[in-house]
N, C-alpha and C positions, 0 to 999 in steps of 0.2 A: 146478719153479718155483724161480727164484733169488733170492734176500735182494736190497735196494736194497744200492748198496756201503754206504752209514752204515752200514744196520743189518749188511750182514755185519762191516767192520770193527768194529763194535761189541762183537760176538757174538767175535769173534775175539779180541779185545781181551781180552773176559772168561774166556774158556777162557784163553789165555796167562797171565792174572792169576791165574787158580787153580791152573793146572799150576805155576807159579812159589813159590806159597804150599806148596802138597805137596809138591814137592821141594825148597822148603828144610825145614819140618816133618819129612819121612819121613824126610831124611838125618838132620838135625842130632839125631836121637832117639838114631841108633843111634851118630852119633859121639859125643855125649856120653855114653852108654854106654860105650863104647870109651875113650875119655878116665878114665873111673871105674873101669874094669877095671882098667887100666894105670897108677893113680896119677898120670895126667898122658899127655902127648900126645907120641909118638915117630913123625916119616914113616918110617922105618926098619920098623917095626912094625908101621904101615898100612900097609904097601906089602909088605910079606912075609907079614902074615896072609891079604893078599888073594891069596895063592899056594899056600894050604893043601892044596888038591886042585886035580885039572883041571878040573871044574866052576867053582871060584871063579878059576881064572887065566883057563880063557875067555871069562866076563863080563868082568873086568879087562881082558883085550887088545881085549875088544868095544869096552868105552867108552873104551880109549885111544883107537884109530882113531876111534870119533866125535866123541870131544874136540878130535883132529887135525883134521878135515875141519870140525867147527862153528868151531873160531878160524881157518883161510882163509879161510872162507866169510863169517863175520862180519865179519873184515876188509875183504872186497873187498864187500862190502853195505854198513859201515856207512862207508868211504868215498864210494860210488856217491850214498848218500842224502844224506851232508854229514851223519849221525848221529860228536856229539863223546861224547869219553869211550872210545871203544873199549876203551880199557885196562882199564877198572872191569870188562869181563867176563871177563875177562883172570884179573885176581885173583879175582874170585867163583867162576871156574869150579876154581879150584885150591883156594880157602880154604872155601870152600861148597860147591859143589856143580854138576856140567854139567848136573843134574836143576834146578837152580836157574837159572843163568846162562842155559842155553840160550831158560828159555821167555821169562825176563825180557827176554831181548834178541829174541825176536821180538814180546813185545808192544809196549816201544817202540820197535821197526821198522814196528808197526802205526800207532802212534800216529802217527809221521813221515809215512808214506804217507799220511796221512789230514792232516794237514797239508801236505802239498805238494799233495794234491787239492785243501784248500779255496784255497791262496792263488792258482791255477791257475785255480778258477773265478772267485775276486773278479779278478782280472786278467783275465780275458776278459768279465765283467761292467761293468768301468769302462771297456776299450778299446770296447767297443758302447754306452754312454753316451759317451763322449768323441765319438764317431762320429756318433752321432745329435745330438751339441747343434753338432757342427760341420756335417751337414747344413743344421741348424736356421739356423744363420748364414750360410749361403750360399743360402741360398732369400732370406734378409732383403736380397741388397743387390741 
């Protein structure tokens, strides 16, 4: 049994809003830690600790390539949908977090779809009222 689409976008909406919430949360815990470690914040530093072992470089290389693959793909989506701002995930996903960016940008990816649905049905709502009162007028004469 399948959700109405409202309620799955809806539903979708809310997971994307709470993954977006815990990956900024769960990151910014441990950056700020790291920022307090370090007396301050060096990418140099971030970017070499996360090479400590080869456990910690192949997560690292893991979310480079999905880093990669989420900013083409956001790109060529949020053109497709006429979603403005692009950029803002751009920076979120380097200054914050892709644990962050990525969910934000598919919840208002969600939200968009869900707004091009509804102005898609009010526009084939008013071309079948315009339809029917034009009937209506050609029965009259």
């Amino acid at each position: 049994m399948s959700l109405p689409v409202s309620k799955q976008a809806n539903t979708l909406q809310l997971i994307y809003g709470l993954c977006a919430i815990a990956g900024l949360v769960f990151t910014m815990y441990f950056n700020i830690l790291f920022i307090i470690e370090h007396g301050g914040f060096s990418a140099i530093t971030f970017v070499t600790d996360n090479y400590v072992n080869n456990a910690s470089a192949s997560i690292s290389n893991d979310i480079l390539v999905v880093v990669a693959a989420f900013l083409v793909w956001s790109f060529i989506e949020a053109r497709r949908l006429s979603m403005s701002h692009w950029w803002i995930y751009v920076v979120l996903t380097f200054a914050v977090a892709i644990a962050f960016a990525f969910p934000l940008f598919l919840l208002n990816r969600e939200r968009r779809l869900a707004k091009i649905t509804a102005d898609k049905e009010s526009f084939s709502l008013n071309k079948q009222t315009a339809q029917g009162c034009n009937q209506g007028n050609q029965n009259d004469i």
